[in-house]
C-alpha positions in Angstrom: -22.7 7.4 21.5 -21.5 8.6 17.9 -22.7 5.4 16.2 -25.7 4.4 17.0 -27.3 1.1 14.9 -30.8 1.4 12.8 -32.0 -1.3 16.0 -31.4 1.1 19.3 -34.2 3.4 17.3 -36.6 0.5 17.7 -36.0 1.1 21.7 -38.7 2.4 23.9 -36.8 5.4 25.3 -36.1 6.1 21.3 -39.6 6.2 20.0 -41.1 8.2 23.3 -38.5 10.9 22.5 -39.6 11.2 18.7 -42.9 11.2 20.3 -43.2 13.4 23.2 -39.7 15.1 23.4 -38.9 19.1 22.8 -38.0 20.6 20.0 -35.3 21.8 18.8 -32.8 22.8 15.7 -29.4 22.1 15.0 -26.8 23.6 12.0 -24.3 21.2 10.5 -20.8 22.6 11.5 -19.2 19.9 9.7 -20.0 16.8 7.5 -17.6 14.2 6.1 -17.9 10.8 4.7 -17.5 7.9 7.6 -16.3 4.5 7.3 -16.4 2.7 4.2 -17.3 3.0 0.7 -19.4 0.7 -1.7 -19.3 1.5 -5.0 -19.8 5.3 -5.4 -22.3 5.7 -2.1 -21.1 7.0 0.8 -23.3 5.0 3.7 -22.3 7.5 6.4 -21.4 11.0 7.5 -20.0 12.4 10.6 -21.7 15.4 11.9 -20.5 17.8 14.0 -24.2 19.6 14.8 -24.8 22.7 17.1 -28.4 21.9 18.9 -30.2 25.3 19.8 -32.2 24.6 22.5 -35.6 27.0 23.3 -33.9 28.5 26.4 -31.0 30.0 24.2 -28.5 27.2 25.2 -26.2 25.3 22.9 -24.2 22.4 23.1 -22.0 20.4 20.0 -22.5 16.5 19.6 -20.8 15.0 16.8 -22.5 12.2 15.3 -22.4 9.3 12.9 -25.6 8.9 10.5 -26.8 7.0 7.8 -26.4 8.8 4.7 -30.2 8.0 3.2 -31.5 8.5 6.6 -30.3 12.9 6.8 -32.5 12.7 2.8 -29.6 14.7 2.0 -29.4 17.2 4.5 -26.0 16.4 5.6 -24.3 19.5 3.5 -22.6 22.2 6.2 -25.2 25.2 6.8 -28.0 22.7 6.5 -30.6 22.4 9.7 -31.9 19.7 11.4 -35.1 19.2 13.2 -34.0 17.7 16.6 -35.8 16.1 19.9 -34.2 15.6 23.5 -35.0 14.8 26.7 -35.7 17.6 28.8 -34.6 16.0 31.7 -31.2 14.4 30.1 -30.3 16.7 27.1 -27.4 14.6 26.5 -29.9 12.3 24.9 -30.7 14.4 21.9 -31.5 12.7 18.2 -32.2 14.0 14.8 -36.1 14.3 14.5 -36.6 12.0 11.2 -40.6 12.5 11.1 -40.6 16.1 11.1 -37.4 15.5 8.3 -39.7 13.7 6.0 -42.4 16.6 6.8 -40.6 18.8 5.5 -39.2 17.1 2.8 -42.4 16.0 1.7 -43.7 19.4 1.4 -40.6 20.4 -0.8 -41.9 18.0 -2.9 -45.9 19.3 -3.0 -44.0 22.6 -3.9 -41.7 21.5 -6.4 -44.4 19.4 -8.2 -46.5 22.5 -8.3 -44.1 24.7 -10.1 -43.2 21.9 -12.4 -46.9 21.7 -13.5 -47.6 25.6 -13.7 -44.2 25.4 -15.7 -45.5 22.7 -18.0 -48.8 24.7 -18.3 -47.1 27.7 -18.9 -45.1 25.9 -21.9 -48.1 24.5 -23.4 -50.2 27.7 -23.4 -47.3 29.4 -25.1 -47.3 26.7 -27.7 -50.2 27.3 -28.5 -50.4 30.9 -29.4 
């Protein structure tokens, strides 16, 4: 399914995949706004993603997410932590804990140069 509602990630098979399903990493091929627009936010992009499974296969799904949900990682080159079923990897789904993992250690990063930087500026000031 390209679209798939916020509520189908509420189901049971949904969750246990996010749980307990493999790992694996896909490249954006493609991204463009989807559907319609309010104001000047795009709600959606269409993917086109290339999963790299561990075994060394492929496969391309094209996809419809929510803009805020990718946390802006829907820009062509980009990679995306994915889970699927081992046994059905037709059901394969972007990985949104491990997304907000690693965007929340960006931040820690970021926040740490911006201090040392405003450290930095003041100790100069000083002198």
């Amino acid at each position: 399914m390209m679209y798939r509602p916020w509520p189908l990630r509420l189901l049971p098979r949904h969750r246990r995949l996010l749980r307990a399903g493999a790992t694996a990493k896909a490249v954006v091929l493609e991204s463009k706004p989807w559907g319609w627009v309010s104001g000047v936010v795009r709600p959606n992009h269409k993917l086109k993603l290339r999963v790299y499974f561990d075994d060394g296969t492929t496969t391309t799904i094209t996809r419809v997410e929510r803009t805020h949900y990718l946390m802006q990682d829907e820009v062509v080159g980009s990679t995306l932590p994915m889970r699927y079923d081992p046994g059905d990897r037709a059901y394969v789904d972007i990985d949104r804990p491990a997304l907000l993992q690693r965007h929340a250690r960006f931040e820690e990063k970021l926040n740490r140069e911006r201090i040392k930087d405003a450290e930095d500026r003041l100790r100069r000031r000083e002198h």
